[in-house]
C-alpha positions, 0 to 999 in steps of 0.5 A: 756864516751859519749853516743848516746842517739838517738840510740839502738841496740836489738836482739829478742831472743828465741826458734824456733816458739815463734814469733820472725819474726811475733813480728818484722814484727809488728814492722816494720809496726807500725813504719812506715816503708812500704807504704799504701797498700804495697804488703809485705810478711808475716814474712817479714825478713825470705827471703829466699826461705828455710826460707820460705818453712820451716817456721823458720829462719836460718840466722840472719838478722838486721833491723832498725825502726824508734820510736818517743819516749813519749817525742817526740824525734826521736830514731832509734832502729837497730833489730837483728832478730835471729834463734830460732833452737839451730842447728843455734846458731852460727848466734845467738852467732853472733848476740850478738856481735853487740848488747846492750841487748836482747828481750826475747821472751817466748810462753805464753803456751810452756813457757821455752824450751832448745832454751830459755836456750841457747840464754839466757845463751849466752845473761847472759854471755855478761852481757847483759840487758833482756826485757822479752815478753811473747808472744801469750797470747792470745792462749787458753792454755796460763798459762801467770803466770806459764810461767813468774815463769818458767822464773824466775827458767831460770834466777836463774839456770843460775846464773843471778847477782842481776841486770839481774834478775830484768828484765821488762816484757811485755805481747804481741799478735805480730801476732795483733800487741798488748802489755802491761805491765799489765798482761791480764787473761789467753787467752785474748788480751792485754790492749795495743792499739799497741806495744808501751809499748814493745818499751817504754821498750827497750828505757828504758831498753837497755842502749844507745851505749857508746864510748870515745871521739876522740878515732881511729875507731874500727868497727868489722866485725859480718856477711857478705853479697854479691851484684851483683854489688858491691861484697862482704859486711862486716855487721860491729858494729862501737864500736869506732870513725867515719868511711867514705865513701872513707876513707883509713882504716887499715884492722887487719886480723885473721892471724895478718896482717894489712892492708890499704884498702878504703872504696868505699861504705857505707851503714845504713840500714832503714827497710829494705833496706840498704841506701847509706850514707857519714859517720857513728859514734860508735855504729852504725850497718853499711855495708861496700863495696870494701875489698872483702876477708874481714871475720868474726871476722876480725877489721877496725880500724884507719890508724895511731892507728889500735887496733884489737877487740877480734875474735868472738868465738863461742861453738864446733860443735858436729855433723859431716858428710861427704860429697863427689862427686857424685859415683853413676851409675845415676850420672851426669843426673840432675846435673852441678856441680860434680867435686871434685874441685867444692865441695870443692870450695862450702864448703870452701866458707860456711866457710867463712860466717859460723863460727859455721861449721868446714871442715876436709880433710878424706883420700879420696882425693874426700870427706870431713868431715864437722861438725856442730851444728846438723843434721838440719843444715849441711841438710840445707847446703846439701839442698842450694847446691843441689839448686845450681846444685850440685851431693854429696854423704852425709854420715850417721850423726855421733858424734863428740867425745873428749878424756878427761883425757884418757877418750872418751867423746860424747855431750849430749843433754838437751832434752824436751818432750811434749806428751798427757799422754797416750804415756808417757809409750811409751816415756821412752821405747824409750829413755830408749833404747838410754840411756837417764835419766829423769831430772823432769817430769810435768803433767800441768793437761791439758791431757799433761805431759812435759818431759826433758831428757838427752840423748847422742847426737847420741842416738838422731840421728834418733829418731824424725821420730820413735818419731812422729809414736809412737804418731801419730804425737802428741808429741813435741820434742825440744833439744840443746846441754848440755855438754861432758860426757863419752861415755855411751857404745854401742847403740841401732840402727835401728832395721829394715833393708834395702831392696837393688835392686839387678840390675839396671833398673826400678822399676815395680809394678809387683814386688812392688806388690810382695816385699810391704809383705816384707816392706815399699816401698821407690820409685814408679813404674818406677823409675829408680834403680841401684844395691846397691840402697836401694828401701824400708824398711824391716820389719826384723832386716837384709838386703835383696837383691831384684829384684824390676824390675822383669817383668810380663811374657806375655804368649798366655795363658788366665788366669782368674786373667789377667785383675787384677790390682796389689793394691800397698800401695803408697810410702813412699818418704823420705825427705833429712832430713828423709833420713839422720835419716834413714842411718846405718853406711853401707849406704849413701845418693845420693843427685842430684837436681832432686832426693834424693836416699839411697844406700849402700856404697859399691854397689856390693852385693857379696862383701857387703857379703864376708864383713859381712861374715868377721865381723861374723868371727871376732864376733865369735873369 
């Protein structure tokens, strides 16, 4: 096999906010890859505008630096910078694809959370080489030799081989730009002048792409990308042979049909721009113009020898939702887009470019069920539609259940907790209720004890906001999917309910005033409601029929309490996220550009009534 010595491919891997963006960012500037005094954004690879308003990263992005090596030879090291929430790990099982080994990124405080256990499993199971980073040494609460441990423990839980256990480890402050492979004392900085140990390592470490000498072109298609001028993009590896700009290739589509297609444009990227080029060899990480039904997963190969690669599979969806066409009495006020048509149109075409999501017909002709990886990610795809002018109507999160010999399985999450030691007692009374059981517990002897859990996926649906009031806003949660067991029998759910307006009109503060005794409000005065709507959270267990656009009556009589202000509690104003953990079953989510409202699904309260008149009935019997 030859190899290309002057090349490496890496993905930087760990959970959500360990730094992977902040690391890559110090990267790209120490290599040389903007201008002096270039305005250049903070964490410059989350580009989008979700990325940006929510501080984490959603798609898998490739960059590539250029790295005079201590020798003085030119080496180009092609980055894969990836998600760090386990709702986007389809991105991540992607990313794997067109790498040769990972970077490990690990907090030097957090240590090891559920998302450092799947990116480390997926990377373990391609056999893939592992430079670990400890990351923020620098913090006050750094326990840089219990992480490195804790890390160790990963590894062997795994089942690592011999050789992926004896991994380099580098400690480093990616926010200063600084590393070292000597371990610094607990809240210090780095001996390193920069982050040339971490990029010593990766050349050393990570092997240099191989390939076969004459071989036909194999290039495999990893992720997708669109140009206002040119269309449609294929983000290709090249595993094999040479590939041209103008060149006549044959396509290997999913369904087994090959095809002769050209070649118009050929881009490699250099930081971040992906720059016109004439030709690319194996190993590069290149991007293709002029196929445009191109997908995922699908081969380029050679005209006279085209061998399809394997399709890139990834793990099951566990959590699903329905998403439908806009029914509501205010629907089409702030919106474009309401069609069924349009909907479907939109769903399908995240399929195309999201291999972790599924799309199943329901039997309304009007609503689909799309499932995923868990609520933050299909929230994500709501909230990129609403962006892009569309009215939905988005059911309750529900679990996606499997039959097992006979028997009705649900996913289970591997759940970590981290809380001041005062709501300890609290914590298991709530997971308690969801039918969790605690794997291990640990007081670090610093005031906080870490938690894990294994908890039933729907038992965690609605959990974080009941989380962070019971301890004020303290506590940590992260959780990634574990395996199916069997069902663990009927749970617990909210245990308030749902004051509903009675009519439609605007809401007054007259009668918030009146209704604030009953509840938490969820609108502000005078906001427009409809009957069905659901206007605020009742204190008891049932729903309660309200009329919040009840008016003062103005009489010629002068009382003593008229100039009197009304003293509202200020609303609570739920997120789309929040409004998705808040749902029954009975109740659903009006998603518009301009509004995000809950109602129920059935809107007539008489017939809501006769409904539940029925399930009493059918209870007793």
């Amino acid at each position: 096999m030859a190899v290309r010595s002057d090349l490496r491919n890496v993905a930087i891997v760990a959970h959500v906010d360990h730094g992977k963006t902040t690391l890559v960012d110090a990267m790209l500037w120490q290599a040389g890859a903007f201008r002096e005094g270039q305005d250049v954004n903070k964490r410059v690879m989350d580009s989008m505008d979700l990325e940006r308003e929510k501080g984490i990263t959603i798609l898998a992005k490739n960059t590539a630096v250029q790295w005079i090596a201590d020798d003085g030879t030119p080496l180009t090291i092609n980055i894969i910078d990836t998600p760090g929430h386990a709702d986007f790990g389809g991105e991540v099982e992607r990313g794997l694809e067109m790498i040769h080994g990972v970077v490990l990124l690990v907090d030097a405080s957090e240590g090891a959370l559920p998302g450092t256990r799947f990116v480390l499993r997926k990377a373990l199971e391609k056999k893939l080489p592992v430079v670990l980073c400890i990351n923020k040494v620098d913090r006050s609460d750094a326990r840089i030799a219990e992480v490195v441990d804790e890390v160790y423990e990963l590894f062997l839980d795994l089942d690592a081989d011999e050789h992926q256990i004896e991994f380099p480890i580098v400690y480093a402050c990616a926010k200063a730009g600084l590393a070292s492979l000597t371990r610094p004392a607990d809240g210090t900085m780095p001996d390193g002048a920069d982050l040339r140990p971490l990029m010593t390592t990766i050349m050393n470490t990570i092997p240099a792409p191989e390939y076969t000498e004459g071989a036909p072109l194999q290039a495999h298609v990893t992720n997708l990308d669109s140009s206002p001028y040119l269309g449609r993009l294929a983000l290709c590896r090249v595993y094999e042979g040479e590939i041209r700009k103008g060149q006549q290739v044959a396509w290997c589509r999913t369904d087994g049909s090959v095809e002769r297609v050209k070649i118009t444009e050929l881009f490699l990227t250099e930081a971040l721009e992906r720059v016109p080029a004439e030709r690319a060899w194996a190993g590069d990480i290149i991007a293709i113009a002029g196929i445009p039904e191109i997908t995922i997963g699908e081969t380029l190969a050679d005209l006279e020898n085209p061998r399809p690669l394997p399709l890139i599979t990834v793990d099951e969806p566990s959590i699903s939702m329905t998403i439908g066409i806009n029914t509501s009495p205010l629907s089409g006020q702030s919106g474009t887009k309401l069609t069924a048509r349009l909907v479907k149109n939109r769903l399908e075409a995240e399929l195309v470019g999201n291999v972790s999501i599924r799309l199943l017909q329901t039997e309304r002709p009007d609503t689909w069920e799309v499932q995923g990886r868990g609520e933050l990610q299909l929230a994500i795809l709501v909230e990129l539609m609403r962006r892009e002018g569309f009215e939905m109507t988005v059911g309750k999160p529900q679990v996606v259940t499997k039959e097992v010999d006979g028997k009705l399985h649900e996913p289970m999450e591997h759940m970590t907790i981290d809380v001041p030691e005062d709501y300890v007692g609290v914590v298991t009374q709530l997971l308690g209720l969801r039918k969790g059981r605690l794997e291990q517990m640990v007081n670090h002897g610093t005031g906080w004890v870490r938690m894990e859990y294994r908890v039933p996926a729907r038992g965690l649906i609605g959990f974080r906001t009941e989380f962070l009031t019971e301890t004020r806003g303290t506590g940590l949660l992260h959780h990634v999917f574990d395996r199916y067991e069997p069902w663990h029998g009927e749970l617990r759910t909210r245990p308030s309910g749902s004051l509903v307006a009675d009519r439609k009109g605007p809401a007054t503060s007259f009668a918030m005033f009146n209704l604030q005794e009953r509840g938490t409000m969820f609108v502000a005065p005078g906001t427009e409601v409809y009957e069905g709507m659901i206007v605020g959270e009742n204190a008891r267990s049932e729903d309660m029929d309200v009329n919040i656009c009840k008016e003062k009556q103005l009489t010629n009589m002068r009382k003593s309490t008229s100039d009197e202000l009304e003293r509202l509690v200020p609303a609570r104003i739920l997120s789309l996220e929040q409004a998705l953990e808040f749902c029954r079953e009975d109740e659903c989510i009006e998603v518009t550009p301009g509004f995000v409202r809950m109602r129920k699904v059935e809107l007539d309260a008489k017939i809501r009534e006769r409904t539940r008149g029925r399930a009493a009935k059918g209870t007793q019997n």
